[in-house]
ChimeraX commands (.cxc) that place a marker at each C-alpha (Angstrom):
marker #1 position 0.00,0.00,0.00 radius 0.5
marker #1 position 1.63,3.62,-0.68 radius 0.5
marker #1 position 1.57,5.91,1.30 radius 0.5
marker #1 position -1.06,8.31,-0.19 radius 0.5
marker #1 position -3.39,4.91,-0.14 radius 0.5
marker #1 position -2.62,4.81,3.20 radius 0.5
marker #1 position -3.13,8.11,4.50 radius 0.5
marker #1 position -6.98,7.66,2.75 radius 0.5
marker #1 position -7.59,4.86,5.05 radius 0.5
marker #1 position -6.11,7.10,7.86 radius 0.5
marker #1 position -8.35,10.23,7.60 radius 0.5
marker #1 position -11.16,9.56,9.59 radius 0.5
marker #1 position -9.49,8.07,12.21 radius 0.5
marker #1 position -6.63,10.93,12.22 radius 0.5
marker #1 position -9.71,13.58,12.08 radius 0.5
marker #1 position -11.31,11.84,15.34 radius 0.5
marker #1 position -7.60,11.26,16.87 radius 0.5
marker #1 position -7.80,7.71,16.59 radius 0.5
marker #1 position -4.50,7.66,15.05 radius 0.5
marker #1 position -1.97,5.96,17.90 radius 0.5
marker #1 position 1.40,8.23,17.88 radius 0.5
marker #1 position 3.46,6.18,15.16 radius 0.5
marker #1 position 0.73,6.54,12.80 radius 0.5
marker #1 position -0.11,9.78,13.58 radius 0.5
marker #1 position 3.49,11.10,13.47 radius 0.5
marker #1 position 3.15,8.85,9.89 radius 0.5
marker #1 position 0.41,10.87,9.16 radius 0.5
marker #1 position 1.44,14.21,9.66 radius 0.5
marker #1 position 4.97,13.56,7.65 radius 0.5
marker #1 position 3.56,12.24,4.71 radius 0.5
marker #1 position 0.94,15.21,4.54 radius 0.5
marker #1 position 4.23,17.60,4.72 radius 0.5
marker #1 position 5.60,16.06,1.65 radius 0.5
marker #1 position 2.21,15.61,-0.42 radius 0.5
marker #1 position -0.30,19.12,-1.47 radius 0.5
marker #1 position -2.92,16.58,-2.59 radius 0.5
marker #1 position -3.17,14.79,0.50 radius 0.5
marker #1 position -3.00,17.52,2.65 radius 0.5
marker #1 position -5.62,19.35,0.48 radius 0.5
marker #1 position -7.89,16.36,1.06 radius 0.5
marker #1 position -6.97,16.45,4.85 radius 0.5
marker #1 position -7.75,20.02,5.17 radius 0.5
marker #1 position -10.67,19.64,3.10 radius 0.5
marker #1 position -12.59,16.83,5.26 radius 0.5
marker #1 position -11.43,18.46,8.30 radius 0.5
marker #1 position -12.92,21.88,7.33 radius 0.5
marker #1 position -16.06,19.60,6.19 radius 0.5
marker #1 position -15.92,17.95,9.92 radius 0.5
marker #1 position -16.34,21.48,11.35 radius 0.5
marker #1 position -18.92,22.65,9.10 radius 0.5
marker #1 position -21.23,19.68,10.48 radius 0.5
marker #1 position -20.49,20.04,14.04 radius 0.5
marker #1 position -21.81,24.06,13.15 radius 0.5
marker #1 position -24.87,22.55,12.17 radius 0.5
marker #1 position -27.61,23.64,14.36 radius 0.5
marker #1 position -29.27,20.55,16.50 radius 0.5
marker #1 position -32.80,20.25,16.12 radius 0.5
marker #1 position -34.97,18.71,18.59 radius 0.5
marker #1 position -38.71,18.01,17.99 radius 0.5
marker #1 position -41.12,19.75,19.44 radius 0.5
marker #1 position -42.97,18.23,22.87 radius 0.5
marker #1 position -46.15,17.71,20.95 radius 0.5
marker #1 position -44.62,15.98,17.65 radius 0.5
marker #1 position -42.50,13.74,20.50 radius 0.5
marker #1 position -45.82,12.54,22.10 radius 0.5
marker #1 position -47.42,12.39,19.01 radius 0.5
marker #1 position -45.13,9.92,18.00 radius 0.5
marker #1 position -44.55,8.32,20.98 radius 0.5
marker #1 position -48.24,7.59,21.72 radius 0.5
marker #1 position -48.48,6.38,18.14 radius 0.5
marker #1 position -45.35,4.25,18.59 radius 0.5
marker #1 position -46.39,2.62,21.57 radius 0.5
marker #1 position -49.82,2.17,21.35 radius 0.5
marker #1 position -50.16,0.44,24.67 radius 0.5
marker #1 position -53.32,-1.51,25.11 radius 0.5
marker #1 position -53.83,-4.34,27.29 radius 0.5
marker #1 position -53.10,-7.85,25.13 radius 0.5
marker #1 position -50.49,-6.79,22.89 radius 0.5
marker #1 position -48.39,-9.48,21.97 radius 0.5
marker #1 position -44.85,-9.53,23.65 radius 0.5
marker #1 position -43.43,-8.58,20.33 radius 0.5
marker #1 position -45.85,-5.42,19.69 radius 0.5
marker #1 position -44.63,-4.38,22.84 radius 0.5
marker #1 position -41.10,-4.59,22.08 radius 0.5
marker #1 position -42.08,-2.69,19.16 radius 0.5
marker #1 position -43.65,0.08,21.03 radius 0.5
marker #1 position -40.47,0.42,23.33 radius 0.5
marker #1 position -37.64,0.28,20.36 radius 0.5
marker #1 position -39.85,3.01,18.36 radius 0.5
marker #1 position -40.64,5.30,21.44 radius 0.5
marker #1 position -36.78,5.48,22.28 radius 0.5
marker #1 position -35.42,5.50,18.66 radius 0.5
marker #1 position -37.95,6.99,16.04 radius 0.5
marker #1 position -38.10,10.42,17.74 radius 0.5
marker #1 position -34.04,10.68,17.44 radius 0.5
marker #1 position -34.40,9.11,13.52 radius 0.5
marker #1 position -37.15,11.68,12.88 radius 0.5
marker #1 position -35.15,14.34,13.84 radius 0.5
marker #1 position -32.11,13.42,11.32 radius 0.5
marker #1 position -34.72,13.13,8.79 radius 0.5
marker #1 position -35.67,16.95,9.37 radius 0.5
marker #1 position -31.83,18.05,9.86 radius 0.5
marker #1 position -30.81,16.17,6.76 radius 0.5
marker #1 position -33.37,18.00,4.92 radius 0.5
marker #1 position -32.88,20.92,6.45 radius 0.5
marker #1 position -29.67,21.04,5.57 radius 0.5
marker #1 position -29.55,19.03,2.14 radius 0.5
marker #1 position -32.65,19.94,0.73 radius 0.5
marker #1 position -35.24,17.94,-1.24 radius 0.5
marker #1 position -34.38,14.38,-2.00 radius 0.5
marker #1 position -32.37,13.80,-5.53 radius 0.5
marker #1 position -29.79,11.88,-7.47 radius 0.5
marker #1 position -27.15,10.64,-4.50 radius 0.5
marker #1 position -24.59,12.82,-7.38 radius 0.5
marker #1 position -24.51,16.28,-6.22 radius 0.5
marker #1 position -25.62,18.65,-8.86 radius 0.5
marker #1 position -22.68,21.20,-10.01 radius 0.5
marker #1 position -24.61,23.58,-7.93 radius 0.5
marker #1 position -24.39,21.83,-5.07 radius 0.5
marker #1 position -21.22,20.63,-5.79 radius 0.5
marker #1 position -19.50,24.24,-6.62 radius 0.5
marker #1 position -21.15,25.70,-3.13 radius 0.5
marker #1 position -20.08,22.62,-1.24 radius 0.5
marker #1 position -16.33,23.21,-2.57 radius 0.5
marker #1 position -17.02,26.92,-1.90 radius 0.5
marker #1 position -17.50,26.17,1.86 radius 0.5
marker #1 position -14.46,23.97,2.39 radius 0.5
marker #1 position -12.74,27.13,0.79 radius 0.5
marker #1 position -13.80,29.11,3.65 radius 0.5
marker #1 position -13.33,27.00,6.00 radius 0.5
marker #1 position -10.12,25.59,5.29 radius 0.5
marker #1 position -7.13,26.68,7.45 radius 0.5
marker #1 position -5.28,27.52,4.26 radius 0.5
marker #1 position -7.50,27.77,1.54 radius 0.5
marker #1 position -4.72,29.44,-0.48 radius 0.5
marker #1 position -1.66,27.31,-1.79 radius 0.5
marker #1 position -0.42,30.36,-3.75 radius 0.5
marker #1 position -0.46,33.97,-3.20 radius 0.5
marker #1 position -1.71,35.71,-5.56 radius 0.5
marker #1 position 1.19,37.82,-7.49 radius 0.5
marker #1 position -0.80,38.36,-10.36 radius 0.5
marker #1 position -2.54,35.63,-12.56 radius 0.5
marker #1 position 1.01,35.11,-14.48 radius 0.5
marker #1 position 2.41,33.70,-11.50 radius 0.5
marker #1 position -0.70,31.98,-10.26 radius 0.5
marker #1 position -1.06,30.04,-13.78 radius 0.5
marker #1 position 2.40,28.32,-13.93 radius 0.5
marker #1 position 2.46,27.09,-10.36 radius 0.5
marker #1 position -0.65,24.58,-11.69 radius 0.5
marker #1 position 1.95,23.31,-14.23 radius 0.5
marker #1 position 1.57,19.02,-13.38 radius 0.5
marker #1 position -0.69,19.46,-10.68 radius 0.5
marker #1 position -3.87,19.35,-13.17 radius 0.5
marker #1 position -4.21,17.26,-16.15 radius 0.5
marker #1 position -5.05,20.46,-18.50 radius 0.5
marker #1 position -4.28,24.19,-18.34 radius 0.5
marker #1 position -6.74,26.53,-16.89 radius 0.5
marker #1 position -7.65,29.28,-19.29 radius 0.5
marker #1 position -8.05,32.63,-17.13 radius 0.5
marker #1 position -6.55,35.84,-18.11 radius 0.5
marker #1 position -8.46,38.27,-15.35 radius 0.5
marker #1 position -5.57,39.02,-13.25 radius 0.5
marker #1 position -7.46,40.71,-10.79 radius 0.5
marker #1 position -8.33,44.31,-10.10 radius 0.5
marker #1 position -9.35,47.24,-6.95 radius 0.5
marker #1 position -12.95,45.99,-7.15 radius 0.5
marker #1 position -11.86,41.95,-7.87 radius 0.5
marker #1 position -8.33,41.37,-6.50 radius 0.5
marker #1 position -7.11,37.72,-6.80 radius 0.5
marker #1 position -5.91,36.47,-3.51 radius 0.5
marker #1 position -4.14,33.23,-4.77 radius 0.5
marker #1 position -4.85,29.58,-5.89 radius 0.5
marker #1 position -5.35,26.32,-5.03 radius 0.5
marker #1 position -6.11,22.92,-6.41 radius 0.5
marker #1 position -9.06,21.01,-5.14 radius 0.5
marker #1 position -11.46,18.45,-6.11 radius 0.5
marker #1 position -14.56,19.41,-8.15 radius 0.5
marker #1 position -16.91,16.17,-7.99 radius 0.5
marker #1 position -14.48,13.50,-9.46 radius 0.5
marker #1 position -11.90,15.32,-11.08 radius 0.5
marker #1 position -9.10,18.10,-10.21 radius 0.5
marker #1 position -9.93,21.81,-10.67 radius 0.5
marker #1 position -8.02,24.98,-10.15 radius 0.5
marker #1 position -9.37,26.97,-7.66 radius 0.5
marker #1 position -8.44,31.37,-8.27 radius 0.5
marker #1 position -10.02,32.81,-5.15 radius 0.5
marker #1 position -10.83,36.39,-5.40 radius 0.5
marker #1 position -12.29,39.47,-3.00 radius 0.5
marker #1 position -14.62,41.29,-3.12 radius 0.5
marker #1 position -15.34,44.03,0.12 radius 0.5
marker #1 position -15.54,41.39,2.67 radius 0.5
marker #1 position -17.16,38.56,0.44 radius 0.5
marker #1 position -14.94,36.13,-1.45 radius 0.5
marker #1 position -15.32,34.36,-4.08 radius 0.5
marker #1 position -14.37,31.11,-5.30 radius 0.5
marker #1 position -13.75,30.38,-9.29 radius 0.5
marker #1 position -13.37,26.33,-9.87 radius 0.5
marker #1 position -12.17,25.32,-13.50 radius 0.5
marker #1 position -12.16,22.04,-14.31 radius 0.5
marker #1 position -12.77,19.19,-17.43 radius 0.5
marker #1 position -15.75,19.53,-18.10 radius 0.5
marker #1 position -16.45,16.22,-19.86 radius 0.5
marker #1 position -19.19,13.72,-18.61 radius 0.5
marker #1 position -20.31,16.50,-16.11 radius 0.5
marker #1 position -24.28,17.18,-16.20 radius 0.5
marker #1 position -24.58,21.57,-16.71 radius 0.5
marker #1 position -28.19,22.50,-16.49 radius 0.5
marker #1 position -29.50,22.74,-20.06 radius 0.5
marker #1 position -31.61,26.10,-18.90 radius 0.5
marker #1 position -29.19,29.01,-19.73 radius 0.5
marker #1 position -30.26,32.45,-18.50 radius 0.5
marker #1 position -27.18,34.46,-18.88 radius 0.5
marker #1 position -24.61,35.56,-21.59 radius 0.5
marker #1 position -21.27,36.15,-20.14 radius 0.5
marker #1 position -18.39,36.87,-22.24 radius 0.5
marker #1 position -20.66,35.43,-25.44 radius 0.5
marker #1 position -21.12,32.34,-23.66 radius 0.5
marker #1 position -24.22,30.95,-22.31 radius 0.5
marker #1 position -23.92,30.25,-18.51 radius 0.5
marker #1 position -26.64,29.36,-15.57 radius 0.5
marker #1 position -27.16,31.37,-12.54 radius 0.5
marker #1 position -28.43,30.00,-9.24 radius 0.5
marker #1 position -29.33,30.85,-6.24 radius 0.5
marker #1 position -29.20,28.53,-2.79 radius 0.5
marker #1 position -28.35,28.47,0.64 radius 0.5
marker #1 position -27.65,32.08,0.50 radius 0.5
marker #1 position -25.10,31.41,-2.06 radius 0.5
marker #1 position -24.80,33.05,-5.72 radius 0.5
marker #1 position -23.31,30.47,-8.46 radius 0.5
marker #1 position -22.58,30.98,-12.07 radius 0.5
marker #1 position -21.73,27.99,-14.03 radius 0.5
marker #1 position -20.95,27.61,-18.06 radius 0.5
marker #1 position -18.29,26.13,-20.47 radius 0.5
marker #1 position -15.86,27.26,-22.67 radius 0.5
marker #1 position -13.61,24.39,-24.83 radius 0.5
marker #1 position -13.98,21.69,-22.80 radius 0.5
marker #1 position -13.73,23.09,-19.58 radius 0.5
marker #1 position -16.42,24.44,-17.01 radius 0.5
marker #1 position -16.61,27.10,-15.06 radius 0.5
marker #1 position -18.12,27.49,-11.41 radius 0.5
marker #1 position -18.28,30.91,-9.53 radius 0.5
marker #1 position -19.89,31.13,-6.06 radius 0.5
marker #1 position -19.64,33.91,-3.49 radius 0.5
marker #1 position -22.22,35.21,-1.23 radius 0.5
marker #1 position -21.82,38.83,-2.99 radius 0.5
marker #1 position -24.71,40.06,-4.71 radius 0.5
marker #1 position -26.04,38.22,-8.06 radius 0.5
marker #1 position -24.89,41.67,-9.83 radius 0.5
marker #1 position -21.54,41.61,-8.26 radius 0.5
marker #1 position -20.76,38.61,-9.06 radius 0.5
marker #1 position -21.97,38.23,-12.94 radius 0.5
marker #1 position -19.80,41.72,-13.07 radius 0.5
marker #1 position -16.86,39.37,-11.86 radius 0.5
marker #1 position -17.71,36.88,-14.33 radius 0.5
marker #1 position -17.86,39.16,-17.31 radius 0.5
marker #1 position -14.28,40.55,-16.22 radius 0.5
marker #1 position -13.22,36.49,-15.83 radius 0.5
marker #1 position -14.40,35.67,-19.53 radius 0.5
marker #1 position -12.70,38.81,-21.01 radius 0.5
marker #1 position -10.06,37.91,-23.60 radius 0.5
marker link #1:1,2 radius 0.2
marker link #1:2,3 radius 0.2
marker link #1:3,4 radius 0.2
marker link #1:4,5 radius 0.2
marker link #1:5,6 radius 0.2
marker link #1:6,7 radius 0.2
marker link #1:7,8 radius 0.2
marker link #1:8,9 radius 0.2
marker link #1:9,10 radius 0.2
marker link #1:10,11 radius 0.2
marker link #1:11,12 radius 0.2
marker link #1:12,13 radius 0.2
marker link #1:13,14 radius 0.2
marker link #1:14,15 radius 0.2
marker link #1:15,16 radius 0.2
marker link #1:16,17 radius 0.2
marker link #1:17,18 radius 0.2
marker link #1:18,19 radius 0.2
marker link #1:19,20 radius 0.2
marker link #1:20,21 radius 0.2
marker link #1:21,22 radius 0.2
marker link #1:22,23 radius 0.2
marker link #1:23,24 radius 0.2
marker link #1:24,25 radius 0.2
marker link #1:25,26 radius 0.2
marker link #1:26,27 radius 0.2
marker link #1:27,28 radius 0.2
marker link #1:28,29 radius 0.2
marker link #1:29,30 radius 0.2
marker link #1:30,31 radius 0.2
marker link #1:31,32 radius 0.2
marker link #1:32,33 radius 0.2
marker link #1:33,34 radius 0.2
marker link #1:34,35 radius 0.2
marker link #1:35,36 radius 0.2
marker link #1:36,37 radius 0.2
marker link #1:37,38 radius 0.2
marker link #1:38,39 radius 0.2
marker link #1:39,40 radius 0.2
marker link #1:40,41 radius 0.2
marker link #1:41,42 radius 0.2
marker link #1:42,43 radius 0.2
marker link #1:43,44 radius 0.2
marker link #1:44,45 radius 0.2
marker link #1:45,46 radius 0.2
marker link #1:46,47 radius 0.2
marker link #1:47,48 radius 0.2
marker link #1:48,49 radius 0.2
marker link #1:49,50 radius 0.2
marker link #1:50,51 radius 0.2
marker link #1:51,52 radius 0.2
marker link #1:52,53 radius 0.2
marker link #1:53,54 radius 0.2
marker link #1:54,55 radius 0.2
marker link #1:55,56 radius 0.2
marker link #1:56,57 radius 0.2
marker link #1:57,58 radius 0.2
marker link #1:58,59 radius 0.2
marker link #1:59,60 radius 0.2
marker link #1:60,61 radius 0.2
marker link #1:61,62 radius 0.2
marker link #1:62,63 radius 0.2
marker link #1:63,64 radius 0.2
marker link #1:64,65 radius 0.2
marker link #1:65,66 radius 0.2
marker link #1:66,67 radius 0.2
marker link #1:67,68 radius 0.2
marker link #1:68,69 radius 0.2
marker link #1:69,70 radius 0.2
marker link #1:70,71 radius 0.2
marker link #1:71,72 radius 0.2
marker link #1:72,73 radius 0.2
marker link #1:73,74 radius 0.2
marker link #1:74,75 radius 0.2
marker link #1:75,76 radius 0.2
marker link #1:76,77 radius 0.2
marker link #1:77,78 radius 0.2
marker link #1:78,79 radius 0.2
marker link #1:79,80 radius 0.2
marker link #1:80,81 radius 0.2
marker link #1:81,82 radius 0.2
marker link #1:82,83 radius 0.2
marker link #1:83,84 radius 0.2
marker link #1:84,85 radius 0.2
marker link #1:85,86 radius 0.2
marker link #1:86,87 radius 0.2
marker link #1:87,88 radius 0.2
marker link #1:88,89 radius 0.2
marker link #1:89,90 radius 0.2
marker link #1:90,91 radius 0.2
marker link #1:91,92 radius 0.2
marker link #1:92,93 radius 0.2
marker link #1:93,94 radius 0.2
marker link #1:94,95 radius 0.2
marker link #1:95,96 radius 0.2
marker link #1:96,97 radius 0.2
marker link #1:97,98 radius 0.2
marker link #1:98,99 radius 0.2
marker link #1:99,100 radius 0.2
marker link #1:100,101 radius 0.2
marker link #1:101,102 radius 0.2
marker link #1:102,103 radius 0.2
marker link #1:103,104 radius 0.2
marker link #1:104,105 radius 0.2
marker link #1:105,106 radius 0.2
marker link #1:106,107 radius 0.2
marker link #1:107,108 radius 0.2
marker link #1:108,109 radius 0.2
marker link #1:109,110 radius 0.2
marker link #1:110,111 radius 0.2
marker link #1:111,112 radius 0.2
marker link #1:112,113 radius 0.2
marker link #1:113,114 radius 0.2
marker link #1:114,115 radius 0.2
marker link #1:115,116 radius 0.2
marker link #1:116,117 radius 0.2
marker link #1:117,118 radius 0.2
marker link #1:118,119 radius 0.2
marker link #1:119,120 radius 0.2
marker link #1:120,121 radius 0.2
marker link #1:121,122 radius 0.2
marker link #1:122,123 radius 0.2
marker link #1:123,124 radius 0.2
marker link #1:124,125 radius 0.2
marker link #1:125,126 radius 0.2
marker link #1:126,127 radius 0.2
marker link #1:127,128 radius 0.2
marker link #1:128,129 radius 0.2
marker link #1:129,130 radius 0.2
marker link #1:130,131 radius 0.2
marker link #1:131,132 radius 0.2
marker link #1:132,133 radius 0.2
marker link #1:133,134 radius 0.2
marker link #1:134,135 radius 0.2
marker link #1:135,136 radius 0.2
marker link #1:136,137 radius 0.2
marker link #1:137,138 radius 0.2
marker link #1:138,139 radius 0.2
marker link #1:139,140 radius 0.2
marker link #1:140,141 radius 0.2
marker link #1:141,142 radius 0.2
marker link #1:142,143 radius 0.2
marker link #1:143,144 radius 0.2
marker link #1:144,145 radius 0.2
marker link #1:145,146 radius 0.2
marker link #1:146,147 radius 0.2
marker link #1:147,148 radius 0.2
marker link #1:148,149 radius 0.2
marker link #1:149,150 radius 0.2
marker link #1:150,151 radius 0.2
marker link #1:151,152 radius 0.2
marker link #1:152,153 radius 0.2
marker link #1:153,154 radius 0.2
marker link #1:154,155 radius 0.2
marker link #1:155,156 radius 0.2
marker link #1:156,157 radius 0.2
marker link #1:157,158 radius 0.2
marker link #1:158,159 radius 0.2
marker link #1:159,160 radius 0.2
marker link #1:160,161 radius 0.2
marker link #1:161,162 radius 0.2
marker link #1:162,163 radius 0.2
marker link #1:163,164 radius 0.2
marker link #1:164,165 radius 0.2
marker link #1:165,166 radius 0.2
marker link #1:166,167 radius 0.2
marker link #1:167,168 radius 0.2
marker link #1:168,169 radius 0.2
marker link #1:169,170 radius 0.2
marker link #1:170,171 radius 0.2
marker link #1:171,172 radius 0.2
marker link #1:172,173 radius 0.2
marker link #1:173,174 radius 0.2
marker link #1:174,175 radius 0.2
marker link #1:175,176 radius 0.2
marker link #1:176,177 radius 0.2
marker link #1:177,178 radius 0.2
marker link #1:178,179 radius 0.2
marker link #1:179,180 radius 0.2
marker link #1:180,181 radius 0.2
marker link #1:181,182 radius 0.2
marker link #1:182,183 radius 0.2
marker link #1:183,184 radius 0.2
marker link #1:184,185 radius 0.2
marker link #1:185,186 radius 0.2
marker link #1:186,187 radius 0.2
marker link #1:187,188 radius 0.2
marker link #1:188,189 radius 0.2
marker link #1:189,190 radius 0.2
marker link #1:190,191 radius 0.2
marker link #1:191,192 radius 0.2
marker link #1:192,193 radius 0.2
marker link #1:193,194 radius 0.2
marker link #1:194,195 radius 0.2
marker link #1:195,196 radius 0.2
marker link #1:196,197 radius 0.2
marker link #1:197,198 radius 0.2
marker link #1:198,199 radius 0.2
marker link #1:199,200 radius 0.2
marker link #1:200,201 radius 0.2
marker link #1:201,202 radius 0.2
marker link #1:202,203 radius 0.2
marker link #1:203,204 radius 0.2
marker link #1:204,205 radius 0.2
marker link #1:205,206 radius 0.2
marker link #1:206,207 radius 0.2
marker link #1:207,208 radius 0.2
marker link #1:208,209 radius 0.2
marker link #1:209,210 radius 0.2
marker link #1:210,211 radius 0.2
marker link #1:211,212 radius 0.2
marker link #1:212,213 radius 0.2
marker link #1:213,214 radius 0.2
marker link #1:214,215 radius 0.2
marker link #1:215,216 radius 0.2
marker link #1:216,217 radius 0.2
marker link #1:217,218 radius 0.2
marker link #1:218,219 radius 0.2
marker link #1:219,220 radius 0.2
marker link #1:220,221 radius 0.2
marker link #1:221,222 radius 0.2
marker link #1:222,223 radius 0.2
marker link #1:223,224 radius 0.2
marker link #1:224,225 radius 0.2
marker link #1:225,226 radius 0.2
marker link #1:226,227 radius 0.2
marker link #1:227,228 radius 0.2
marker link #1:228,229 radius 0.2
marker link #1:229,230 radius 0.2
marker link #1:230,231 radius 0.2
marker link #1:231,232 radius 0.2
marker link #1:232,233 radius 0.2
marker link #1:233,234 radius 0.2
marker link #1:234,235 radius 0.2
marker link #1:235,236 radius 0.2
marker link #1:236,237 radius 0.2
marker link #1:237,238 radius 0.2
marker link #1:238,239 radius 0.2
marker link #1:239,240 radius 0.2
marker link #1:240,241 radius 0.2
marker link #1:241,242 radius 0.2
marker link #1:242,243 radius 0.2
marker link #1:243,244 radius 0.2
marker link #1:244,245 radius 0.2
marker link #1:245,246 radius 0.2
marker link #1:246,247 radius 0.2
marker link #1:247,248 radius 0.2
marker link #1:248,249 radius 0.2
marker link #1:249,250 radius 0.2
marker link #1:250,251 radius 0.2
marker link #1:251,252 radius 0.2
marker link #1:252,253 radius 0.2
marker link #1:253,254 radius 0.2
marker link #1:254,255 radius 0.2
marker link #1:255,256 radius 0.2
marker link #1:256,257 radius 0.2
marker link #1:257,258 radius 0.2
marker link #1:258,259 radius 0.2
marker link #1:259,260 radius 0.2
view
């Protein structure tokens, strides 16, 4: 087993510290000496904390005994197995009922179990700000952003907006955009920031409604979880924006992204 293989069987324990020293000392070397494991440890970890941010929900007392009363049912008669019934549900639905309502809470209506790129680019927007070090290259300009993705990514990223007062680029970083790599720019904007993923765009699913132009292209906007996202394509590569900024903001970003 290498060593990258490795450290993926690793991460959940070494997020929990489960690791015992050796391995953890292990661990932490290897992720010294490799970006894309560290960016993957850095990236769960910042995905741990978002979920222990999640707000607990707890059901309200009249659901509870609604569902406890229901669960139970107890008459005089029941079988020995009805009541064993009524005991497992009165201690165990109310908890699963209240996943249910956090996971949709938080997840949204049920769909395909593959995110869409909407999801997808907002998920990869929150590990951005979340991550300890979101940024794996200062920003010096997009000329010396650019190279340093030279044989990290399996194509070139085509961006030539090097930033500006209203949009400065704070660096770079690569990251993971559903299965494949992607080049993360990361620019500002006031005190929103926003997150530009380019990546192959081959096999991916982009909505087929487009309501935008940007640069001549046709691109989607969306809206969700008080997120703004702008995806679209441009030869053989896609495009995902997401900030928090203002849907005006950020298609003004986009326009100055897809400038030539």
């Amino acid at each position: 087993m290498s060593d990258c293989e490795r450290t993926h069987d690793q991460l959940l324990d070494a997020l929990r510290g489960r690791l015992t020293e050796p391995q953890n000392a292990h661990f932490t070397a290897h992720l010294q000496t490799c970006a894309e494991c560290r960016h993957l440890f850095e990236r769960e970890r910042a995905l741990e904390h978002a979920l222990e941010l999640r707000p607990r929900f707890t059901l309200p007392a009249t659901l509870r005994d609604s569902l406890t009363t229901s669960a139970s049912g107890a008459k005089e008669g029941k079988s020995a197995r009805q009541r064993r019934f009524g005991r497992w549900a009165t201690l165990v639905l109310p908890g699963l009922a209240a996943a249910l309502l956090a996971l949709l809470l938080v997840r949204g209506p049920a769909g395909p179990s593959r995110p869409s790129l909407v999801d997808e680019a907002i998920n990869d927007h929150l590990r951005v700000l979340y991550a300890q070090h979101p940024i794996e290259i200062e920003s010096g300009g997009i000329h010396q952003v650019k190279p340093w993705f030279a044989g990290k990514l399996d194509f070139a990223p085509v961006l030539q907006f090097s930033g500006d007062e209203e949009f400065p680029l704070a660096g770079g970083a690569v990251a993971l955009f559903v299965d494949r790599k992607a080049a993360t720019f990361i620019f500002k904007h006031r005190l929103h920031v926003a997150s530009l993923f380019v990546f192959r765009s081959q096999d991916l699913s982009f909505p087929s409604r487009a309501d935008q132009t940007i640069g001549q292209r046709p691109a989607t906007s969306a809206a969700s979880r008080g997120f703004n996202v702008l995806l679209w394509q441009d030869h053989g590569l896609g495009y995902a924006l997401v900030s928090d900024m203002d849907d005006k903001s950020l298609a003004r970003l986009a326009g100055k992204l897809t400038e030539r």
